[in-house]
N, C-alpha and C positions, 0 to 999 in steps of 0.2 A: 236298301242302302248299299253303296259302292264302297268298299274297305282297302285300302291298302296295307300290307304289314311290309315294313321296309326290314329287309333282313337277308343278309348273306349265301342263305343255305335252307331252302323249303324242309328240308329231313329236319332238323333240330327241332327238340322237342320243346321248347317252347311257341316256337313258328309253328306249327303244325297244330297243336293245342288251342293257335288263336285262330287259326284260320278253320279248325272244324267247330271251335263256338260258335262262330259266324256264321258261319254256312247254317250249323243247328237251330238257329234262330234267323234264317230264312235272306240272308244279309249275300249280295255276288261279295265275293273275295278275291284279289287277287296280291302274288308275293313279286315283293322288288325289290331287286338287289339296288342298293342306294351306292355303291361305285361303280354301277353302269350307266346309271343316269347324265345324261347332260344335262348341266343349270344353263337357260338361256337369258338374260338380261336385258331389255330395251324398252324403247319408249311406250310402246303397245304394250307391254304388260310381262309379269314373268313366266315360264313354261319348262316345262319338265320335259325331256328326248329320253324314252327308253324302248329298246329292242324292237327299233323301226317305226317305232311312233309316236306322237305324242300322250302325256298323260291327262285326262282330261276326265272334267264329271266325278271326282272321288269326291266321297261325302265326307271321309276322315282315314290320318294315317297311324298305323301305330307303330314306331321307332323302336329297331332293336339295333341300336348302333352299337357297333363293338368299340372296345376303349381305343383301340389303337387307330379307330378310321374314326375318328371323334372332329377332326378338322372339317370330312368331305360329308360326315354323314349329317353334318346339324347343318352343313350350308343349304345340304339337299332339305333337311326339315326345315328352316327357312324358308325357302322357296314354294314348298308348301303352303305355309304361313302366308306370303305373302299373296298366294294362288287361294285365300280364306277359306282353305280346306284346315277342317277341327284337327289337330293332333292331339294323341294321349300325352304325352311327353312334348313340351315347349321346345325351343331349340336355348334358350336362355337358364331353362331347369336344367338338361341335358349337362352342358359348359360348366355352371355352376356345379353340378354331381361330380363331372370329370375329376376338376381341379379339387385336390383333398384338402390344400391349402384352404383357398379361398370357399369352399362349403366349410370348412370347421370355422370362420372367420364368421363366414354369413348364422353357422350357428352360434359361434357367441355372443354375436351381436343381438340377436332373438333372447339370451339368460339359457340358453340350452345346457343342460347338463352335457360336460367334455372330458377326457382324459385332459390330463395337465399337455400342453403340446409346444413344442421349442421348432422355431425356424429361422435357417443362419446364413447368411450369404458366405457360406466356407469360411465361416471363424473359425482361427487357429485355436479361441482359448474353449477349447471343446472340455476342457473340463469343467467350464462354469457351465456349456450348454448343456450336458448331462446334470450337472447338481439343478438348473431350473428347473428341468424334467422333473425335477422329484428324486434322483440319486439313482444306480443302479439297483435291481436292475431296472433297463428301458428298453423299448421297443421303438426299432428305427424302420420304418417305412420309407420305401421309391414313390414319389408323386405320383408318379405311373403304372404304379404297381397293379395287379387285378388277382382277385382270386387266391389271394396270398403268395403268390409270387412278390418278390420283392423285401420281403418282410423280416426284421432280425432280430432274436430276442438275446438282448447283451447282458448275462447273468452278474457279470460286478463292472466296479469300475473301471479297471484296465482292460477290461473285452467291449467294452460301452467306447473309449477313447480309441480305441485300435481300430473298431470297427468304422466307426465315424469318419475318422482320418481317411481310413482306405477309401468310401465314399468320396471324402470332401476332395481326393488324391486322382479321383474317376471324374471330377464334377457332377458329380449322381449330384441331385437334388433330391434331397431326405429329409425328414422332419423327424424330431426324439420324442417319444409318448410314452406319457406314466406307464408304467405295468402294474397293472389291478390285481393286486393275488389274490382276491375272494373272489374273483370270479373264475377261477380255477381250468381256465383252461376252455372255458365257454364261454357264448353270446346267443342271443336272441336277433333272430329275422321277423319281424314286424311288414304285413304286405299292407300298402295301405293304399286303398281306392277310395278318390273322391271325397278324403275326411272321413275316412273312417279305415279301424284295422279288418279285414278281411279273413286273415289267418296270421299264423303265429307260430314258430317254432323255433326250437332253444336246439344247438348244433353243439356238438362236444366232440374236439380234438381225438385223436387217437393217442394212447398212452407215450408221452414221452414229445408230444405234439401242440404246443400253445395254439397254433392257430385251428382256429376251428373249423375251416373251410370244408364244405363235404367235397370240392374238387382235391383236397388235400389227404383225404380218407376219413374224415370227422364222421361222426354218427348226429343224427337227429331224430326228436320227439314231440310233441306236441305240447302247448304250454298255453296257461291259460295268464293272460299278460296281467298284471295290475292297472289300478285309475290311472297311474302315475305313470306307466310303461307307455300302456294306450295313447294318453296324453301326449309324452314326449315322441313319439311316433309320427304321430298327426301334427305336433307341432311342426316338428324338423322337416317333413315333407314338405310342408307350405314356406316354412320358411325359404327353401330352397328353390320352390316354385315347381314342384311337382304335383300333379294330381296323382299318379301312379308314381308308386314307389319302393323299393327292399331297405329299410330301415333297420341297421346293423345296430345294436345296444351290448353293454356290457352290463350285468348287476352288480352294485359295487354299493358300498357301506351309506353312500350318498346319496344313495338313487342312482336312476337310472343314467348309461351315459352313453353318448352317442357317437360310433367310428365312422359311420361315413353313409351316405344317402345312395342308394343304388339307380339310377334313370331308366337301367336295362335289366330290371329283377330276373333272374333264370326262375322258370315256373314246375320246373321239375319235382325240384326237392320238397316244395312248399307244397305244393297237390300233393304228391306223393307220401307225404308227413301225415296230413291233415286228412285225407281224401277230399278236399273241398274244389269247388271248380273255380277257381280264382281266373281262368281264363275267362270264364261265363261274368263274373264281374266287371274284369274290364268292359267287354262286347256292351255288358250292361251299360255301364260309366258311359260308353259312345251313344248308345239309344237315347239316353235320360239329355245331352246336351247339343245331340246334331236334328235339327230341323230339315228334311230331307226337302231335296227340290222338285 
């Protein structure tokens, strides 16, 4: 089988990890940067120009698009798509993960378990937009945000108003979310392939640090998920039209709740938690639904 992994930079340790599964299971591999690609468009059919030549004959791609190339990287998965090569990642799941709005939308629409979530075309009456959150404190997220960048947690309600303003003063577009205080500081990564969870691990902030991000210094462990966790994991993925996916949860008095669907899961932390080979997963996921030619 002919694999493409679309991704910026062969060294990064998720690229690398997919492409030596591949290969370990007997598959040609090859890596493409998806902003040097030319999309070509016509009558005859669509085509992919990369680094002198066509792309041709791939039996499936796996997208690592990064958030900030999300416009060029799904046109390229697209084209893909339209070239009826299998992707792991849709170009329609991808868009949908992007946008935080509109996945917490697509999960409510599903009954998914959610933080309380408020979004305002720059209302001045930001103090009723904090009380719908739930009151201070709240957590104000950039639409754009990755990796917890972006991310502010407004301990009362005049740092909730201040900080809001300064946003809505930027035209940042922000969204106000509950803050869970039992979940202290943590969340659960849910990997999930093909309808089912994979691996699983619980990531805890560094002292004095809400977000739990391990690019932020957070620690993680391994965690054995609940029906319910599992459940809501597998749910939210489909819902969003991923088969592959890092499914963010919070534990919260309610169950489980869900901050945002990942397209482009980093495979680092999650192997490295677990020891499990979730790359080997995926590569699987490709075998079990490409009919090779």
């Amino acid at each position: 089988m002919k694999i493409g992994v679309l991704s910026r930079n062969e060294n990064l340790y998720s690229t690398r990890r997919l492409v030596e599964a591949a290969e370990e299971r007997g598959h040609e591999v090859k890596v493409i940067d998806h902003l040097k690609c030319n999309i070509e468009i016509e009558q005859s059919g669509p085509r992919l120009y990369y680094d002198g030549s066509y792309l041709e004959e791939f039996d499936a791609v796996i997208p690592r698009i990064g958030a900030s190339v999300t416009f060029y990287g799904t046109a390229v998965v697209r084209q893909f798509e339209m070239m009826n090569v299998f992707t792991v990642a849709g170009s329609r799941g991808i868009i949908h993960s992007r946008d935080k709005l509109r996945c917490l939308q697509v999960l409510s629409k599903e009954g998914i378990g959610l933080p309380k979530t408020v979004f305002t075309n720059y209302s001045k009456d930001v103090k009723h937009v904090v009380k719908s959150a739930g009151g201070a404190p709240v957590v104000l997220k950039l639409l754009e945000g990755t990796q917890g960048l972006g991310v502010v947690l407004a301990e009362n309600q005049n740092a909730a108003q201040s900080v809001l303003e300064a946003f809505n003063g930027l035209k940042a577009r922000v969204i106000v979310q509950e803050f869970i205080h039992e979940a202290k500081g943590a969340d659960i990564r849910a990997f999930v392939v093909d309808g089912q969870v994979v691996g699983a691990m619980k990531r805890q902030g560094k002292e004095g640090e809400f977000r739990s991000n391990l690019h932020r210094g957070g620690s993680s462990v391994v965690i054995e998920l609940t029906p319910e966790e599992k459940a809501t994991a597998i749910l939210a993925s489909k819902a969003v039209g991923l088969a592959v996916a890092g499914v963010d949860m919070l534990q919260s008095e309610r169950g489980p709740l869900v901050l945002e669907v990942n397209s482009s899961p980093g495979l680092q932390g999650i192997e490295k938690t677990t020891g499990l080979d979730i790359a080997g997963n995926i590569i699987e996921y490709i075998e079990r639904n490409v009919v090779t030619k």
